[in-house]
C-alpha positions in Angstrom: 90.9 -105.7 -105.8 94.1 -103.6 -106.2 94.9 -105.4 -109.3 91.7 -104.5 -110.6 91.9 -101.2 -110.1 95.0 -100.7 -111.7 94.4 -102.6 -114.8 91.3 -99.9 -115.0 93.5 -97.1 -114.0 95.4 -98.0 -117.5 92.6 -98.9 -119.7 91.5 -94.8 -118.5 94.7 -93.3 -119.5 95.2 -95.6 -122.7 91.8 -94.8 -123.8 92.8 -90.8 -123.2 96.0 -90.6 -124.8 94.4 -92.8 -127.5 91.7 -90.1 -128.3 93.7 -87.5 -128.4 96.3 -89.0 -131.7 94.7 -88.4 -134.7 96.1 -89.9 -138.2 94.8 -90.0 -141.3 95.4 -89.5 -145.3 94.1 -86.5 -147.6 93.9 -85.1 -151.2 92.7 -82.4 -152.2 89.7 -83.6 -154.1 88.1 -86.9 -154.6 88.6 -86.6 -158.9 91.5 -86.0 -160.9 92.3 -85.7 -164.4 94.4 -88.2 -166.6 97.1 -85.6 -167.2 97.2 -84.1 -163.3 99.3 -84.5 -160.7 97.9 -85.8 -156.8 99.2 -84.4 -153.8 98.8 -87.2 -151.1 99.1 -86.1 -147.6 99.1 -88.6 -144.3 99.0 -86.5 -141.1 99.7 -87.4 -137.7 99.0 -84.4 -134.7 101.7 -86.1 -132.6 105.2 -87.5 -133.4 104.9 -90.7 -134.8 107.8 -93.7 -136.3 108.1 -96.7 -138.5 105.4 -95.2 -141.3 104.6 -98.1 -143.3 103.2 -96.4 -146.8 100.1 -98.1 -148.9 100.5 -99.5 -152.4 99.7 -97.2 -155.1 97.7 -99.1 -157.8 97.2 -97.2 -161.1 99.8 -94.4 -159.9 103.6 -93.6 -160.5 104.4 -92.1 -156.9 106.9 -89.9 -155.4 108.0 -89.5 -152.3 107.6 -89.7 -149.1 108.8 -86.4 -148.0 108.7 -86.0 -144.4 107.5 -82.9 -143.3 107.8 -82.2 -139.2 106.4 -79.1 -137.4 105.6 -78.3 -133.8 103.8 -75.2 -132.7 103.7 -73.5 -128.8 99.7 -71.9 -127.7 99.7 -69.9 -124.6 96.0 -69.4 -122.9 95.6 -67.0 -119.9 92.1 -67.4 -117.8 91.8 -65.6 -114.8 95.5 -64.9 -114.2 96.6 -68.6 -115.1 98.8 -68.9 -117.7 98.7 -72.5 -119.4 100.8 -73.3 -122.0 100.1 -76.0 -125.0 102.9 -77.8 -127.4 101.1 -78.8 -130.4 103.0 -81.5 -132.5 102.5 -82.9 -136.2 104.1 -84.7 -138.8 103.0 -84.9 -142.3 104.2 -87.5 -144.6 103.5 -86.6 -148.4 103.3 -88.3 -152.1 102.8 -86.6 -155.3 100.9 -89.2 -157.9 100.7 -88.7 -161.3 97.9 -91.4 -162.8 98.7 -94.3 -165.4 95.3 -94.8 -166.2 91.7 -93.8 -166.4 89.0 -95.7 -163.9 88.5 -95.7 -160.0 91.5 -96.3 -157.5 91.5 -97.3 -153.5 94.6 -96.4 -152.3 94.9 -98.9 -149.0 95.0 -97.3 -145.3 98.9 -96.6 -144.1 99.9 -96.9 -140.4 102.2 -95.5 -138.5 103.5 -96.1 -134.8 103.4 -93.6 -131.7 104.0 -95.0 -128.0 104.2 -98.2 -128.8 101.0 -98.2 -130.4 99.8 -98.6 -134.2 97.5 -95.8 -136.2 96.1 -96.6 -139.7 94.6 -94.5 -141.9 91.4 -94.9 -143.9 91.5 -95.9 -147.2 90.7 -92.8 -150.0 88.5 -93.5 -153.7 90.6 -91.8 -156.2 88.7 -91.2 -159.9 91.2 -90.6 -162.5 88.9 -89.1 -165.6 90.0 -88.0 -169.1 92.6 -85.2 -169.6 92.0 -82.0 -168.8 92.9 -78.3 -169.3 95.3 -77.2 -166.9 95.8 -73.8 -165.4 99.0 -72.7 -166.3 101.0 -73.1 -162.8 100.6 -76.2 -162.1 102.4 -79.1 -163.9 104.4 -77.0 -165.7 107.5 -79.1 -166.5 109.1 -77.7 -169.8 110.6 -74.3 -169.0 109.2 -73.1 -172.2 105.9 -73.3 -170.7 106.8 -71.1 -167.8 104.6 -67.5 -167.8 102.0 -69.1 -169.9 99.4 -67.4 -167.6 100.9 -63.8 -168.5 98.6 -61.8 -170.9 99.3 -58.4 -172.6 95.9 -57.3 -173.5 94.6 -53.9 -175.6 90.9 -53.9 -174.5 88.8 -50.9 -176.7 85.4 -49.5 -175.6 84.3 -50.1 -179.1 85.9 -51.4 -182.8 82.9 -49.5 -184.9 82.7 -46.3 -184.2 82.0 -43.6 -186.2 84.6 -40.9 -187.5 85.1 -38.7 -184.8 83.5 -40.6 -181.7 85.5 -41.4 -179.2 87.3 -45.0 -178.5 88.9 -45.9 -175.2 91.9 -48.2 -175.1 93.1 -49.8 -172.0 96.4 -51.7 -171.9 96.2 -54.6 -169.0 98.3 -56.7 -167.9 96.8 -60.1 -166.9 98.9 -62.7 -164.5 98.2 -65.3 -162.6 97.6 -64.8 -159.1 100.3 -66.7 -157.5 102.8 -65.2 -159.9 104.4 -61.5 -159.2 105.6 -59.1 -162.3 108.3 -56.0 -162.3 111.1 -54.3 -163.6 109.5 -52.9 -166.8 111.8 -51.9 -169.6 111.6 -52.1 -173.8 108.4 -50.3 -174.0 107.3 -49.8 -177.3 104.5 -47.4 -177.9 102.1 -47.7 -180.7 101.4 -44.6 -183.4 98.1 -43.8 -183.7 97.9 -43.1 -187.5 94.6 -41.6 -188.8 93.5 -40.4 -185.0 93.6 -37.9 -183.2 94.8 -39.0 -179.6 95.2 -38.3 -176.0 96.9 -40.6 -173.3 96.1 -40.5 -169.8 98.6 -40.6 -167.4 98.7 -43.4 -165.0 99.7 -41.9 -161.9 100.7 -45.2 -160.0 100.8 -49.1 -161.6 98.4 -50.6 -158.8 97.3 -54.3 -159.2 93.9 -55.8 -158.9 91.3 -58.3 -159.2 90.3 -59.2 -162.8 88.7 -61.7 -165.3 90.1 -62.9 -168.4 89.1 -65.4 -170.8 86.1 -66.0 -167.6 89.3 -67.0 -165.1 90.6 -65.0 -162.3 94.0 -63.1 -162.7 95.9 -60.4 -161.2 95.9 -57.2 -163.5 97.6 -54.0 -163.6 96.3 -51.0 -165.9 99.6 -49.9 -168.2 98.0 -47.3 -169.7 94.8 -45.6 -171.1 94.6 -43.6 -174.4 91.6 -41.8 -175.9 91.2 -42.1 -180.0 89.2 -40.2 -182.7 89.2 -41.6 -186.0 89.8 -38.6 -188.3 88.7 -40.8 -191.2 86.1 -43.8 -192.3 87.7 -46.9 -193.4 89.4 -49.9 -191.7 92.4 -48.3 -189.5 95.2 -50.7 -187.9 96.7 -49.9 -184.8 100.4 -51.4 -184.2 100.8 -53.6 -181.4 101.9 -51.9 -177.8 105.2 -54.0 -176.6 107.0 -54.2 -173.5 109.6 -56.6 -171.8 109.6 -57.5 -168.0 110.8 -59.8 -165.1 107.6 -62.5 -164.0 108.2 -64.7 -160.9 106.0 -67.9 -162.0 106.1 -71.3 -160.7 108.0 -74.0 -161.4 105.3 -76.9 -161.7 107.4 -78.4 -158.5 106.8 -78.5 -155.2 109.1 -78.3 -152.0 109.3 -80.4 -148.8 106.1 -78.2 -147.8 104.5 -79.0 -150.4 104.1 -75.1 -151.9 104.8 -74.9 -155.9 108.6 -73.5 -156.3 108.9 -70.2 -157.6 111.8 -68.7 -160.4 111.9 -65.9 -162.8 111.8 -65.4 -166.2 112.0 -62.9 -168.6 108.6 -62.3 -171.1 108.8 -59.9 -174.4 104.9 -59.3 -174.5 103.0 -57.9 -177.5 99.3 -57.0 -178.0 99.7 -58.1 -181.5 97.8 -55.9 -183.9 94.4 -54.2 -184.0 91.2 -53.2 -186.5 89.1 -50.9 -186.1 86.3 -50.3 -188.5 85.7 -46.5 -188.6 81.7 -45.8 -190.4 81.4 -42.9 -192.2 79.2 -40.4 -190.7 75.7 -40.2 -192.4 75.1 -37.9 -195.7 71.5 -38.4 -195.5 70.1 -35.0 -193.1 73.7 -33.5 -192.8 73.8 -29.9 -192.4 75.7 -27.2 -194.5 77.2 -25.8 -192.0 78.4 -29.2 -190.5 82.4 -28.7 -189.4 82.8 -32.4 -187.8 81.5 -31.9 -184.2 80.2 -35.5 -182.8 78.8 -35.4 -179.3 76.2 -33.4 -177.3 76.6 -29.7 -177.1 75.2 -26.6 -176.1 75.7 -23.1 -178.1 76.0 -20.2 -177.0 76.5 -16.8 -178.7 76.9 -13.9 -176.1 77.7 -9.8 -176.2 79.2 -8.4 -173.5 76.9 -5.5 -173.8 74.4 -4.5 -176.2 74.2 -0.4 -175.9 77.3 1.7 -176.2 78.7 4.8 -177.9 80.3 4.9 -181.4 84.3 4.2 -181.0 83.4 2.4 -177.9 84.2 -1.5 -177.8 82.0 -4.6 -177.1 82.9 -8.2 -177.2 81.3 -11.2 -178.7 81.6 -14.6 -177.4 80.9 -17.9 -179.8 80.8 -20.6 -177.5 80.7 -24.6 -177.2 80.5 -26.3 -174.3 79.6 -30.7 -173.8 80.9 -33.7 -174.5 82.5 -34.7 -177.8 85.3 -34.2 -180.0 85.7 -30.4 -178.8 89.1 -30.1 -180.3 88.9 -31.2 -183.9 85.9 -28.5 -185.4 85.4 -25.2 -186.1 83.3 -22.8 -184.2 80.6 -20.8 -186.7 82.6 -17.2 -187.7 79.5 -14.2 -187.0 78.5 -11.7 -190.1 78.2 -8.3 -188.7 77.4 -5.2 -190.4 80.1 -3.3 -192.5 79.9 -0.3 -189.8 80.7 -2.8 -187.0 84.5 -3.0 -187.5 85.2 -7.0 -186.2 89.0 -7.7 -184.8 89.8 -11.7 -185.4 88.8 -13.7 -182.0 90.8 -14.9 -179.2 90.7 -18.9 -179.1 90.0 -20.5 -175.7 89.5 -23.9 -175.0 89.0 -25.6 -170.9 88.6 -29.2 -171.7 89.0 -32.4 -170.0 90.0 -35.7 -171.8 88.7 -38.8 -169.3 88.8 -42.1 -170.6 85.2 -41.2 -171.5 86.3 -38.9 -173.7 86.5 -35.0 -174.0 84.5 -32.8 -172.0 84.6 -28.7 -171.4 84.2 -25.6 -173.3 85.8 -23.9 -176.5 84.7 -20.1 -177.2 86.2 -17.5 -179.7 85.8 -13.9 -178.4 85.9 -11.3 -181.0 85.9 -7.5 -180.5 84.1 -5.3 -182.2 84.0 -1.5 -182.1 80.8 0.3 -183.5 82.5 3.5 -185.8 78.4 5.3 -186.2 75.4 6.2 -184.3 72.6 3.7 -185.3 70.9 -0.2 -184.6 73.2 -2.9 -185.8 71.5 -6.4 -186.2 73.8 -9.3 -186.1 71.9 -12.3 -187.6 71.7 -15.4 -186.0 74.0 -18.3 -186.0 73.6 -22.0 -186.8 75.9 -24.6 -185.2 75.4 -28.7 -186.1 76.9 -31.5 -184.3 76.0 -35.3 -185.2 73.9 -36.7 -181.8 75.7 -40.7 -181.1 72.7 -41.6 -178.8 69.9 -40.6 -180.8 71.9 -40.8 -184.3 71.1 -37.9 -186.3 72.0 -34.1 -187.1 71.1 -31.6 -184.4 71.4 -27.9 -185.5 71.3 -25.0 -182.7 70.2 -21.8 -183.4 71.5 -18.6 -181.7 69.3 -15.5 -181.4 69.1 -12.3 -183.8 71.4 -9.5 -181.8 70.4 -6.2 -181.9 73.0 -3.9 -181.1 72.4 0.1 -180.0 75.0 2.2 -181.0 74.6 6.2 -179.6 76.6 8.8 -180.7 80.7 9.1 -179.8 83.1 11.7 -179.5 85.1 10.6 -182.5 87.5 8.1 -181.3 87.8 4.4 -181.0 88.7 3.8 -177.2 88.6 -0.1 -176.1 87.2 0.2 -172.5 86.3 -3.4 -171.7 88.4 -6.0 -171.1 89.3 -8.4 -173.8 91.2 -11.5 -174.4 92.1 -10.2 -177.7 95.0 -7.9 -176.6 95.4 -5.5 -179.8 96.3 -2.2 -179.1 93.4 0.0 -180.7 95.1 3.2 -181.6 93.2 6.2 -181.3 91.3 7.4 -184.8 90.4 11.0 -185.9 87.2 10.6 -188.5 87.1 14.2 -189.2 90.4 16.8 -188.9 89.9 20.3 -188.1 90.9 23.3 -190.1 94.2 24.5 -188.9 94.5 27.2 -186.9 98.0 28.0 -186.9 100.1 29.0 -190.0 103.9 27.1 -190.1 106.4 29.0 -192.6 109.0 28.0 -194.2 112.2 29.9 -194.7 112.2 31.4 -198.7 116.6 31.7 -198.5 117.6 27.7 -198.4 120.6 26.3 -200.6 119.3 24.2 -203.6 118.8 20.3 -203.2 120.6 19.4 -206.7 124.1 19.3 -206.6 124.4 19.1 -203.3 126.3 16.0 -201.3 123.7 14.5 -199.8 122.0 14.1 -203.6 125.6 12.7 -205.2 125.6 10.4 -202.1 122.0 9.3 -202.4 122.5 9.2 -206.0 125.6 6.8 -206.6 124.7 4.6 -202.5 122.6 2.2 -205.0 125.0 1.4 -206.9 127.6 0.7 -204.5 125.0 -1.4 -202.8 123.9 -3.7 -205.9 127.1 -5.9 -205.1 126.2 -6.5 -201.5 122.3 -7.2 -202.0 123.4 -9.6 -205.0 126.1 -11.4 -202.8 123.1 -11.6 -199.7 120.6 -12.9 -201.9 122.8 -16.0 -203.7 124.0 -16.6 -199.9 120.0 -17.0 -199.3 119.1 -18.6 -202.2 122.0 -21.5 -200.9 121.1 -21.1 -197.6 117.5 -21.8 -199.0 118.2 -24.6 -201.5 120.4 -26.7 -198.5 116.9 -28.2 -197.3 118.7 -31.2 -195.0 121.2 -28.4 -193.8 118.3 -26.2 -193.0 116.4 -28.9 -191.3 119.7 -30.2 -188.9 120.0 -26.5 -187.9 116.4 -26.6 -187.1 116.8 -29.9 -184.9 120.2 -29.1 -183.5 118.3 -26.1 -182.2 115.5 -28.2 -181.1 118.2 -30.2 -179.2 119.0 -27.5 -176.9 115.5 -25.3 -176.5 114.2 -29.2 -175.2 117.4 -30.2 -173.3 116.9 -26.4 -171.6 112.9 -27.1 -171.1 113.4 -30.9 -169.3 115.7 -28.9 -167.1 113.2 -26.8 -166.3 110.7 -28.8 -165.6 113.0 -31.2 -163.4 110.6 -32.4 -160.5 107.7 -32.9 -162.6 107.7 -35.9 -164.2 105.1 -36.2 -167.3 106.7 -32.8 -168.9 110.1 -33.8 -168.1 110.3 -36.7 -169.6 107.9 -35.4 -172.6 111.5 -32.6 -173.3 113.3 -35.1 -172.4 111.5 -37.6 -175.5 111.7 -34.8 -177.5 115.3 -33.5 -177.3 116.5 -37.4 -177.9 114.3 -37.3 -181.0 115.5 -33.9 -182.6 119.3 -35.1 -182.6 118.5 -38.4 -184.3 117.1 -36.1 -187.1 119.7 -33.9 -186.9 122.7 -36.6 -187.3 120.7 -39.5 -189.0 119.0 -37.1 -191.7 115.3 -38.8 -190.6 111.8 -37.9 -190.4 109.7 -38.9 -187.8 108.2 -41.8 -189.6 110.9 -43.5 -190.3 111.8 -43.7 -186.8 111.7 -47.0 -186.1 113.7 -49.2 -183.4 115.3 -50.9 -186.0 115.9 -48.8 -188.5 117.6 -46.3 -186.1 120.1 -48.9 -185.2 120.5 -49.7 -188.3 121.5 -46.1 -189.1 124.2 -45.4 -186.0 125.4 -48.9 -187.2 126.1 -47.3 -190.5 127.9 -44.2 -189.1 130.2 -46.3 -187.6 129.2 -45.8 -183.5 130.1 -48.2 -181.1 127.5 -50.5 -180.3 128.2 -50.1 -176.4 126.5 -46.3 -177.3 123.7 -47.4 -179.5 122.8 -49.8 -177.2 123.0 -47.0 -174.2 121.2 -44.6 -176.1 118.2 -47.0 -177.3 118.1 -48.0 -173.1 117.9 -44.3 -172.4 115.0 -43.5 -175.3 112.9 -46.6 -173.5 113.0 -45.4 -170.1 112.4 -42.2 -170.7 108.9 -43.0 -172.6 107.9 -45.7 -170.3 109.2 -43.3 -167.0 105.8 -41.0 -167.8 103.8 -43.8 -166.7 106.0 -45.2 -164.1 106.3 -43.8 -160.8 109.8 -41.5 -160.6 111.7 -39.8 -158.2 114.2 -36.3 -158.7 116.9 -38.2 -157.9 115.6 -40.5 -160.8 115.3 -37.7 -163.1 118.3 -35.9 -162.2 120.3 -39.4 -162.9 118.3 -39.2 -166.5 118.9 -36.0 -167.5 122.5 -36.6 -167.0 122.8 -39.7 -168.7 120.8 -37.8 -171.8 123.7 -35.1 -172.2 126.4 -38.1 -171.8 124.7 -40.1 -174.4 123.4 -37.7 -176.6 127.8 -36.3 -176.4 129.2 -39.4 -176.8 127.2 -40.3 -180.2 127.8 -36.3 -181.2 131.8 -37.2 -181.2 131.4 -41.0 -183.3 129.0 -39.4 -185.8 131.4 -36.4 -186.9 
């Protein structure tokens, strides 16, 4: 009877410990293509010894990499404390396929108290190549940052002249890859358009689609355009190097993809955009340009007033559109209104929509007789993009009431327009006083003073004719005039960047600037012909060191990519400094 119940004693605690070992084999999905490679994992959630592997029919295998791991769970319940060693062992093969058709990969055992586990056997299809993401399987180092894309997205490649088109630069990566350490960045020009970037405050990454797969993506920057002119306009491509951590197409003894960096030169490559012509059939006389939706607004600051008195007249323009690039509609006043030239205003926005706000010019006008004035009324014609026609507004007819003043022009509202109006007299008095002069006075001719004024010409026709062939140089020397102009552009910038230290768009906008006006001044260039290249090119040519050109170019590229780049004063401090250095050192090789 003892006997018995020990033999069932054992069969209890066999069964128990046998329950609680788990093995068996795993991939990540049941079908593969011809040109992927299998990760093949056997697990065990205990120790186990003496792993006896399958064959691998239709498969080049390696491995097996051993990967052992053990992991402590504490559980409190009412005040107990229990405490739980988890154990496992994973032994893993990578497979890359021979051939197409279906594969059983046999079962694999392995041994754990004296007691055999075997896996279950796993149906592998192997089907005809397919695309690859580019992570995985990546084993040329060519290949590596494949998944990287430097894309110039545009609200729209057809718009008409003067509507607005949005360009956002994005950077696309894979998720499992990391980017950083911009540098090289090469702006486009925006020929033919009239544009507007938009600060990006902060480089933040985010979800994102491209090409219908999911990638990381970082917004680099946002510009608004305006096509001045119809026609097909190109836009050169927006450039910029950086550091990408990508993986390697390997994997480690845990079976996670190894990681290295590389260095990618990325280019948006170059852009159309068909601008249309803006329609001649229905357009206005008075059309200036304006595309959008408007309102229009002409408005007196008062309508009744004395003669010499002064009133002002705003021409406004508020909405959406191209509120920069037309001309408000001039008013046509009566010859006895005297009408001063306006004082320009402009409160606009520039979102990546597009620009929004308000433009007025406020002109003052000063009534010089009693009477009613009429101002006629005024016409202003924009070209509608949603309904796509002309739309002309149509001010009212002003009538202005002008009573009787005491005879002098006195400004006695306020007014943008700061001219001094000087007092006037319309009619003068008889005099009431009688001035005499003396009848005993010595005679003008013959005197000193007329000798002196008579013979100072003379002695001056030397000095005005020296002055003026000294101009005349001074005049013909067009590249010495224009190095003056940028040597003095050099230092009014240089002096603004300092100024503006801490505040990063216009400080490095001076800082752009300054750098500019001293490669005009000591390369003789224009602004178009500054190119990266050619500027080399050019200090090449005046014999400096390349050790400076190549410092200088470094300095002209951070300091246009810095605006869009988070920076500190400590940062900006260290540029401004290395500006001067730079700009000092080049000054002494190009003497």
């Amino acid at each position: 009877m003892k006997k018995i119940i020990l033999a069932l004693l054992i069969s209890i605690i066999y069964t128990s410990v046998s329950a609680q070992v788990k093995f068996e084999a795993q991939t990540e999905r049941s079908s593969y293509g011809l040109n992927e490679r299998i990760q093949l994992v056997f697990s065990i959630n205990n120790e186990g010894d003496n792993f006896v592997p399958p064959k691998f029919p239709g498969f080049k295998a390696e491995g097996p990499f051993i990967n052992k791991g053990n992991q402590t769970s504490i559980t409190i319940i009412n005040g107990k404390v229990t405490q739980k060693r988890e154990i496992s062992t994973q032994v893993i093969y990578y497979l890359t396929p021979t051939k197409k058709g279906t594969f059983t990969i046999g079962a694999a055992s392995i041994e754990y108290n004296e007691t055999v586990y075997k896996s279950a056997p796993i149906k592998i299809t192997i089907t005809d190549p397919i695309q690859m993401p580019s992570y995985p399987g990546q084993q040329n180092n060519a290949n590596f940052g494949e998944g990287i894309h430097l894309v110039a997205e545009m609200s729209t490649k057809n718009p008409y002249v003067n509507e607005p088109v949005t360009v956002i630069y994005k950077l696309y990566f894979e998720p499992r890859s990391t980017v950083g350490n911009f540098r090289n960045f090469k702006a486009p020009k925006y020929n033919d358009f009239w544009s507007q970037y938009i600060d990006m405050k902060q480089l933040t990454a985010e979800r994102g689609k491209y090409n219908g797969k999911d990638y990381s993506m970082v917004v680099l920057r946002k510009v608004i355009l305006y096509p001045l002119e119809a026609g097909a306009k190109t836009i050169e491509p927006f450039k910029i190097d950086l550091d990408a951590e990508v993986p390697t197409g390997r994997r480690d003894w845990f079976g996670e993809y190894e990681m290295r960096v590389i260095q990618k030169s990325l280019s948006t490559g170059m852009q159309t955009i068909n601008v249309k012509p803006l329609p001649e059939n229905g357009k206005p006389a008075g059309f200036t340009g304006a595309v959008g939706k408007f309102d229009f607004v002409v408005k007196p600051s008062k309508t009744a007033l004395k003669a010499g008195e002064s009133l002002d007249l705003e021409v406004s323009v508020s909405g959406k559109g191209n509120l920069k690039l037309f001309t408000l509609p001039k008013p046509v006043v009566p010859s006895a209104l005297e009408m001063f030239e306006p004082a320009h205003t402009e409160n606009v926005q520039t979102p990546v929509t597009g620009m929004t706000g308000k433009i007025s010019d406020k002109y003052t006008i000063i009534p010089q007789f009693k009477g009613k004035y009429t101002i006629k009324p005024m016409e202003f014609s924009y070209y509608d993009l949603a309904s796509k026609s002309y739309k002309t507004i149509t001010s009212k007819e002003i009538t202005i009431d002008v009573a009787e003043g005491d005879g002098t022009f006195v400004a006695n509202t306020p007014s943008t327009n700061k001219q001094a109006i000087q007092k006037k007299e319309v009619f003068q008095f008889n005099k009431l006083k009688t001035e005499f002069i003396s009848a005993s006075r010595k005679d003008f001719l013959g005197s000193g003073l007329f000798y002196s004024l008579l013979f100072a010409p003379l002695l001056l026709i030397p000095i005005v004719m020296i002055a003026r062939k000294q101009k005349e140089a001074k005049d013909a020397d067009v590249v010495g005039n224009r190095v003056r102009n940028n040597n003095r552009l050099v230092k009014k910038y240089l002096s603004e960047a300092k100024k503006q230290m801490g505040d990063k768009v216009p400080f490095y906008m001076a800082m752009e600037k300054a750098l500019h006006n001293f490669l005009k001044a000591k390369l003789h260039i224009e602004t178009v012909e500054m190119s990266k290249d050619n500027i080399i090119e050019l200090l090449q040519q005046r014999n400096a060191s390349e050790q400076s050109i190549s410092q200088f170019m470094e300095l002209m590229n951070d300091c246009e990519f810095a605006r869009y780049a988070p920076a500190t004063d400590i940062a900006m401090t260290n540029d401004f400094e290395r500006a001067v250095e730079r700009i000092s050192e080049l000054e002494k090789q190009l003497k």
